[in-house]
C-alpha positions as CSV (number, residue, x, y, z in Angstrom):
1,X,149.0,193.2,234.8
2,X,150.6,190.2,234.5
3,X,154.8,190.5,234.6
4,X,155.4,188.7,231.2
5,X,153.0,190.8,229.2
6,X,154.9,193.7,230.9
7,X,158.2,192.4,229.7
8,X,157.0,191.5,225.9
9,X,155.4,195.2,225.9
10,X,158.5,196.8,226.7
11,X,160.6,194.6,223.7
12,X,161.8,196.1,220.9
13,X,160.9,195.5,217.6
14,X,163.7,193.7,216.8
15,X,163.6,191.6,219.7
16,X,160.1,190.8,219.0
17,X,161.1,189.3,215.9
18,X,163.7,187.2,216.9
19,X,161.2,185.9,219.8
20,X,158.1,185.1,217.4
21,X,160.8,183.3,214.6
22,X,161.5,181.1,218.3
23,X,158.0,180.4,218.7
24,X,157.2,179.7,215.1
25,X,160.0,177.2,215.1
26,X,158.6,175.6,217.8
27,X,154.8,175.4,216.8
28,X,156.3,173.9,213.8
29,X,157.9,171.0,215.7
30,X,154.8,170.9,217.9
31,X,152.4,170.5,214.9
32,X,155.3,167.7,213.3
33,X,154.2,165.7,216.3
34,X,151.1,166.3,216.2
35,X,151.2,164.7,212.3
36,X,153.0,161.8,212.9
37,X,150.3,160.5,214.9
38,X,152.6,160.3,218.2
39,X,151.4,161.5,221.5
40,X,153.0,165.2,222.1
41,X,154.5,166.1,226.1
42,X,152.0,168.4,226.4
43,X,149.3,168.5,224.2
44,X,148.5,172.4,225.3
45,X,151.5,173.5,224.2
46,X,150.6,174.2,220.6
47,X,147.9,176.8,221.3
48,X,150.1,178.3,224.2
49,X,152.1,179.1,221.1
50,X,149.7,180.5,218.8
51,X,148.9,182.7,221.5
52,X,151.6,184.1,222.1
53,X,153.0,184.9,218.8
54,X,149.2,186.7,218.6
55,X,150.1,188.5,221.5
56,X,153.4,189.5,220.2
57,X,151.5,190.4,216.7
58,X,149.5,192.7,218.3
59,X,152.4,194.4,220.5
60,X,154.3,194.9,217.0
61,X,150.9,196.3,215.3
62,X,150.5,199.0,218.4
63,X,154.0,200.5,218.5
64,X,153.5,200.6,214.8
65,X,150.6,202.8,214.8
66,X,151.4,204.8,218.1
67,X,154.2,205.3,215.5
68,X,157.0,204.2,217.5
69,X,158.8,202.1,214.2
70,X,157.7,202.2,210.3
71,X,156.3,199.5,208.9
């Protein structure tokens, strides 16, 4: 499995939190870009981050129901 999944699996809840509030900052600034009509670096970038912040979703949603934190 690949080594970054590894890492984001083995994040706390709390760390997870701070991480996806990182990534929603910056899908925000990516999608601002993306509005003002202006050609973005790199015009992937945008889904990268909706991915991950899915991925990091659904790590938060599995340690909630292996019961691991409370909701």
């Amino acid at each position: 499995m690949n080594k970054k999944l590894n890492d984001m699996r083995q994040m706390s809840v709390t760390e997870m939190n701070v991480k996806m509030a990182q990534l929603k900052n910056d899908l925000a600034k990516e999608q601002s870009v993306k509005a003002t009509n202006t050609r973005p670096e790199n015009p992937g970038k945008a889904r990268l981050l909706r991915r991950q912040i899915a991925r990091i979703l659904t790590f938060k949603r599995q340690k909630e129901t292996k019961g691991e934190v409370s909701p």
